[in-house]
C-alpha positions in Angstrom: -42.8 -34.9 29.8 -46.2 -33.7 30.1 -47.0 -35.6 33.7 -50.3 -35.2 33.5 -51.0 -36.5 29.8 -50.6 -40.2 28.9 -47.4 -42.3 27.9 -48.8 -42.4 24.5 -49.4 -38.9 24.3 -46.0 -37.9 25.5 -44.4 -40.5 23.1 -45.6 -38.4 20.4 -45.5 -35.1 21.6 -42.7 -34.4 19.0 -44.4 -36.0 16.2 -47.9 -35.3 16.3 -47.9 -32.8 13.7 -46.5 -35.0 11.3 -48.7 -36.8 8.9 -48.0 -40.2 10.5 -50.2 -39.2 13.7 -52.3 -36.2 11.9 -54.4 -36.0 9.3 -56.0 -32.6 8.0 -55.7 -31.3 12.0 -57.3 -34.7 13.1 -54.7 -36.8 15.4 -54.9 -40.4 14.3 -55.1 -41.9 18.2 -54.6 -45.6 16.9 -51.4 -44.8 15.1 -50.3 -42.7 18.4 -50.3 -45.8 20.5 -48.9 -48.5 17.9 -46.2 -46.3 18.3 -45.8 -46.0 21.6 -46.1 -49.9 22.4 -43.8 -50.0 19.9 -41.5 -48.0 22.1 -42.4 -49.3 25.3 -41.6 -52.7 24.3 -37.7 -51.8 22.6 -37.3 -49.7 25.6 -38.3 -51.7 28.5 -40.6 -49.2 29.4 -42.7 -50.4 32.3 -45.9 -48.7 32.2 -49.2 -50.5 34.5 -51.9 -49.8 31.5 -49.4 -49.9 28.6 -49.5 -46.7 26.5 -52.6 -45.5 28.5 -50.8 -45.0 31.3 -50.8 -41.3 32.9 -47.0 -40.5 33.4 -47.3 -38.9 37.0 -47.8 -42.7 38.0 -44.6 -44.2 36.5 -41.3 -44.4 38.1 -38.6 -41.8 37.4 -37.2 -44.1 35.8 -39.9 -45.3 33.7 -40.1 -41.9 32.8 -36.5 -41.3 31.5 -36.8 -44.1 29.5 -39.6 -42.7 27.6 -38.3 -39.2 27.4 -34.8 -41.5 25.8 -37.0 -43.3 23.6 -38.6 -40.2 22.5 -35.6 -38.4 22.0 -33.1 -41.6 20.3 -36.8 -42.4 17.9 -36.5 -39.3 16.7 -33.0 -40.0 14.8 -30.6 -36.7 15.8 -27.2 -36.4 15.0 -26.6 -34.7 18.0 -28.0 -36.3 21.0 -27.8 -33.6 24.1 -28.1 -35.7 27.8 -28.6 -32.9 30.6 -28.3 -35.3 33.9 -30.2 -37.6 32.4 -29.5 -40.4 35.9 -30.5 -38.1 38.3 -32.3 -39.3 41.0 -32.6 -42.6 39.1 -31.8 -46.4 40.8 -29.0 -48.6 39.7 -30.8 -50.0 37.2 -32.5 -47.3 35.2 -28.7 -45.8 35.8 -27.1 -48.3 33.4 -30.0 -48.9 31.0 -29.7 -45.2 30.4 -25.5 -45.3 30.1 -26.2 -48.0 27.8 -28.3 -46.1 25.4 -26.2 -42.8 25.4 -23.3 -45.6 24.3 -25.0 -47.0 21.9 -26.0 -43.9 20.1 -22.5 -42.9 20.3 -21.9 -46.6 19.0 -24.0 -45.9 16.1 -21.9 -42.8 15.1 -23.8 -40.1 16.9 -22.4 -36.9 18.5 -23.9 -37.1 22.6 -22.9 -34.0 24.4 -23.4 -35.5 28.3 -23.5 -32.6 31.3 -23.9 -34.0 34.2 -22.5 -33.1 37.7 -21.8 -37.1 38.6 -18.5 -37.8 38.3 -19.0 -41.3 37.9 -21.5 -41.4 35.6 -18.6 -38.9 33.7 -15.6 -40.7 33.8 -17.7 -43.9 33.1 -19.6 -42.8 30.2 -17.5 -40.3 28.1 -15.0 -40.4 26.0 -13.5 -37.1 26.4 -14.6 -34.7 29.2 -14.2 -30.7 28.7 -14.3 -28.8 32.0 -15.9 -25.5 32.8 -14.9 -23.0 35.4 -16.4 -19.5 35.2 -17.8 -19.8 31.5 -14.8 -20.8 30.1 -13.4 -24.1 28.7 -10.2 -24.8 31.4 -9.4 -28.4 30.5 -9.8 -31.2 27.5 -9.1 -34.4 29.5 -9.2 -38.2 28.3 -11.0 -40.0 31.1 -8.7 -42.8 30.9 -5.7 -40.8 32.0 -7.3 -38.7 34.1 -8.5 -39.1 38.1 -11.6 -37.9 39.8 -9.1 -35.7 42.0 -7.3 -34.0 38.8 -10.9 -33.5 37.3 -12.0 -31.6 40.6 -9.4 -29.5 40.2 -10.5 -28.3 37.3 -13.9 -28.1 38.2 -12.8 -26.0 41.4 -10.3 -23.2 38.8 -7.9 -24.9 40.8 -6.0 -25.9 37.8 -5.8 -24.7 34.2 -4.6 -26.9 31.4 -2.1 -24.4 29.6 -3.3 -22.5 26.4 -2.3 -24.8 23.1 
């Protein structure tokens, strides 16, 4: 996010070289912002002037949905999730889990690294665990506890070598 440019702006910030916002090095501004209230309407995005909204005045989590909507609009296989509920409130917590499932729902690699337990034994499917640069453990979160997990996470523990 570009905090000091609008919600529309940032919207398209990975788009707005393609011909559907630019035209012979011109950006097509009225195309920009159908787009974005496109987006800020599927995504809840709550916004005080809509798509003319500066981002510095939206909530953090106003802001992670649009940085999700940018990301999940833009159709990748692999969806990559680097904390993406930090600092977040309940709310923008699950809206987020909910979108990261969906994607997975809709066949979709998401690679989630996040230091929240919770949010990792809720949301994955399978969690890998890194100690030192190397992979020490390939645990189902549904057998697993938070205790065995920090373990891992500590070198503590080492799954043995298959």
């Amino acid at each position: 996010m570009i905090l000091d440019y609008n919600l529309a702006e940032n919207l398209a910030l990975k788009r707005y070289h393609t011909k559907q916002f630019n035209k012979s090095g011109f950006l097509r501004f009225g195309r920009m912002y159908s787009y974005a209230d496109g987006l800020i309407e599927k995504y809840d995005i709550r916004s005080g002037q809509g798509a003319y909204t500066t981002v510095r005045s939206m909530s953090g989590g106003n802001q992670q949905k649009a940085i999700v909507a940018r990301e999940i609009d833009l159709d990748p296989e692999i969806l990559l999730a680097v904390q993406p509920t930090r600092g977040l409130d309940v709310g923008a917590i699950e809206y987020i889990h909910k979108q990261l499932v969906a994607q997975r729902d809709e066949g979709k690699a998401v690679l989630l690294i996040s230091l929240e337990l919770d949010e990792v034994m809720d949301v994955s499917d399978r969690i890998l665990v890194m100690y030192e640069g190397e992979i020490v453990a390939d645990l189902d979160p549904k057998r697993t506890t938070v205790q065995e997990l920090g373990l891992y996470m500590a070198g503590s523990k080492r799954e043995a070598a298959q």
